[in-house]
C-alpha positions as CSV (number, residue, x, y, z in Angstrom):
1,X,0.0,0.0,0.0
2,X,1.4,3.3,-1.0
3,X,0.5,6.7,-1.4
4,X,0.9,7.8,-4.8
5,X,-0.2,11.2,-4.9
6,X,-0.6,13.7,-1.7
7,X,-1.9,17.4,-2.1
8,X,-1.3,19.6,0.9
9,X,-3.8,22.1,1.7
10,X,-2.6,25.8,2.7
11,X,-3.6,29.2,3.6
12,X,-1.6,31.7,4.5
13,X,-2.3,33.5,7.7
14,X,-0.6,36.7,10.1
15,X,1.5,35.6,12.7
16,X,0.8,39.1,14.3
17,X,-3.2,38.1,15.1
18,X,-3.2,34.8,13.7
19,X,-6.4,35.9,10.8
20,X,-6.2,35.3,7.3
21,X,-5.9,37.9,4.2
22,X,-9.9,37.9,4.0
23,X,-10.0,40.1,7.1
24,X,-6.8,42.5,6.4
25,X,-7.1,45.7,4.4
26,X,-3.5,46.7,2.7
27,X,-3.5,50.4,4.4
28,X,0.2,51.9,2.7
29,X,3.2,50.2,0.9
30,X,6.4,51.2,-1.4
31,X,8.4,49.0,-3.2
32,X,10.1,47.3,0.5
33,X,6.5,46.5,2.4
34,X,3.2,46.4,2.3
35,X,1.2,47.6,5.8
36,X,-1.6,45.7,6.2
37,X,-4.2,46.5,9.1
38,X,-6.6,43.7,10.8
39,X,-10.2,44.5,10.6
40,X,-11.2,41.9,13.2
41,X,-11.7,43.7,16.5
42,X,-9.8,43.7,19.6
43,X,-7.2,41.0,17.3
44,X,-4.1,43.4,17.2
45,X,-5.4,47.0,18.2
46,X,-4.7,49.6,16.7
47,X,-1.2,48.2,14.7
48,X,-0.9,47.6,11.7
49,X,0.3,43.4,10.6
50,X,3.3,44.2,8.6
51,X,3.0,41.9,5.0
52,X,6.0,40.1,6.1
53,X,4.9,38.3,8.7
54,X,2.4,36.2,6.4
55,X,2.9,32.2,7.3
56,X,1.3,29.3,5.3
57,X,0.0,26.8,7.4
58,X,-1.6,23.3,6.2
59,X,-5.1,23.0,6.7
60,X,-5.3,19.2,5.8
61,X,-3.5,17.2,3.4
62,X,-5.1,14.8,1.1
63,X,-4.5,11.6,-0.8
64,X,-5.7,11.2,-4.8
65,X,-8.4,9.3,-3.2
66,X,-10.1,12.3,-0.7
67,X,-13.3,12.8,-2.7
68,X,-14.0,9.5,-2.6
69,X,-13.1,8.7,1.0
70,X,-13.1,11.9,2.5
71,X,-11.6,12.7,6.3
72,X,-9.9,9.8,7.8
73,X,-7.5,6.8,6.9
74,X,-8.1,6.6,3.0
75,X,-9.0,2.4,2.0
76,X,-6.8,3.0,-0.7
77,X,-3.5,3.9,-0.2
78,X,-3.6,3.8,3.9
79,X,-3.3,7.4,4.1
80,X,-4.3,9.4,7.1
81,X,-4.6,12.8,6.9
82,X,-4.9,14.0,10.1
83,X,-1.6,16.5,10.4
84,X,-2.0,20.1,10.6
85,X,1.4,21.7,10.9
86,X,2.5,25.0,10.5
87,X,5.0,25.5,8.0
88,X,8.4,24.1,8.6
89,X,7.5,22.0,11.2
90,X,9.3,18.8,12.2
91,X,7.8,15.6,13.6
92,X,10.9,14.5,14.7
93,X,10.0,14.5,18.9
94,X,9.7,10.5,19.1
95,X,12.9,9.9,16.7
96,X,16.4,9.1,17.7
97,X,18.6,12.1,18.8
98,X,21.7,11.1,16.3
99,X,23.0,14.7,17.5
100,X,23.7,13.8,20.5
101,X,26.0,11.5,19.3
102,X,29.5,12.3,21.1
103,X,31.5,13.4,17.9
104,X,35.5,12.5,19.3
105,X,33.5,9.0,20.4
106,X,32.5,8.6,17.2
107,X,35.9,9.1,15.6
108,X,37.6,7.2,18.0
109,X,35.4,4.4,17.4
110,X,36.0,4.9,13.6
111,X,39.9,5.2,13.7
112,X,40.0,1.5,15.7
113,X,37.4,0.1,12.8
114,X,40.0,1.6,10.4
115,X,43.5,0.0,12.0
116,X,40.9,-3.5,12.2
117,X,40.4,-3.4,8.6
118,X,43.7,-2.9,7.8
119,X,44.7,-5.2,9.9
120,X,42.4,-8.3,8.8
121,X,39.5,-7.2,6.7
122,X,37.3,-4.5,6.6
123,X,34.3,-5.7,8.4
124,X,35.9,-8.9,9.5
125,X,35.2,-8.5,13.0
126,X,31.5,-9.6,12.0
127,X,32.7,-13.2,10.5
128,X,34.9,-14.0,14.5
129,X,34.6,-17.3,15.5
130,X,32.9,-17.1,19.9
131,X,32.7,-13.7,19.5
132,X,30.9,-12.6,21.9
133,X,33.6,-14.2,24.2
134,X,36.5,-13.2,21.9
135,X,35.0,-9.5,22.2
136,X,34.2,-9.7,25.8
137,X,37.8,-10.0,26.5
138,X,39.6,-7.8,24.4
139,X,37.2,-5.4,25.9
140,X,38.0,-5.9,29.5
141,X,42.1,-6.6,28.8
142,X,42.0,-2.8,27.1
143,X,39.4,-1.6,30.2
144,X,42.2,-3.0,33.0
145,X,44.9,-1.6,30.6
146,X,43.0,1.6,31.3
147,X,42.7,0.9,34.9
148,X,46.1,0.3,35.3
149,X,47.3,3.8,33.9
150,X,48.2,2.3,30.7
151,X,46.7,5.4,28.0
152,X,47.7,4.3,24.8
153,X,47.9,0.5,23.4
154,X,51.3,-0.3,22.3
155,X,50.6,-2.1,19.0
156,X,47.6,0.0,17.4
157,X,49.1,3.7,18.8
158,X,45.4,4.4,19.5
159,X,43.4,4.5,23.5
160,X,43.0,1.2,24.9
161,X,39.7,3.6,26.0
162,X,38.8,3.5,22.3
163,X,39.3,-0.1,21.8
164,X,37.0,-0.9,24.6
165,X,34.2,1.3,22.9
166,X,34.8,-0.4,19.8
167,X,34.5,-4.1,21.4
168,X,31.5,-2.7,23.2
169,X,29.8,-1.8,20.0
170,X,30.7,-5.0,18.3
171,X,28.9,-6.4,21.2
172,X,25.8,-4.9,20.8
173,X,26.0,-5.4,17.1
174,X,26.7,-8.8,17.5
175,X,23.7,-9.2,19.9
176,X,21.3,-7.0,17.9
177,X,20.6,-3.8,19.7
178,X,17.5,-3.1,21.4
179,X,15.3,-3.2,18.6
């Protein structure tokens, strides 16, 4: 089931007192502005709604299949139009925060995946006989390395703190992740 065609709905409204054109009157402009004054009262007072602070915001969006279906999930495609967003909304709130990702972490991690593969093979760690045990004790020889005072592994020049976080991640590769 997939939605082949979607038409989004918009009108444009103030962000000033929130009305659409239909209620404005265009009082003054010049070739920089337009002035535009709300007719609604008690909206905005007396102040004029400057033209440039016009938003679009979706009403509804649609599937091809709307007039036949109308509001609700469409029998069709599966879609269901309920979003109203204003424009350049994200509904990102539930996803992953990949931001917060620690970035010298991240590199670490990716200079010990890059000494592995030339090493052995790139992506070889994933074809270890036992690994999990194989894994679980590189990780904790590097870990009491690091314990011990020990900053840097002799053989791969890099932290034995960054070979731990790459065993960890193996790990939980190995084992699937939460998901």
């Amino acid at each position: 089931m997939g939605i082949s065609q979607v038409s989004v709905i918009k009108r444009f409204v103030c962000k000033h007192c929130g009305h659409g054109p239909e209620t404005h009157l265009l009082v003054a402009h010049d070739s920089r502005y337009e002035v535009w004054h709300c007719n609604v009262p008690a909206s905005f007072g007396s102040a004029a709604c400057l033209c440039s602070a016009w938003e679009p915001i979706v009403l509804r969006v649609e599937c091809q299949h709307a007039a036949e279906h109308g509001a609700g999930i469409c029998l069709y495609c599966g879609f269901n139009g309920d979003t109203l967003h204003r424009a350049g909304a994200k509904d990102d709130a539930e996803k992953l925060r990949m931001d917060l990702l620690p970035p010298i972490a991240i590199q670490e991690l990716a200079r010990v995946l890059t000494y592995g593969a030339r090493k052995y093979l790139p992506n070889g760690w994933r074809s270890v006989d036992d690994a999990d045990k194989r894994y679980t004790a590189a990780l904790l020889r590097h870990l009491m390395a690091a314990m011990r005072g020990e900053r840097i592994d002799p053989e791969s020049g890099l932290t034995h703190l960054s070979h731990v976080l790459c065993n960890a991640v193996f790990l939980v590769e190995l084992d699937g992740g939460s998901q």
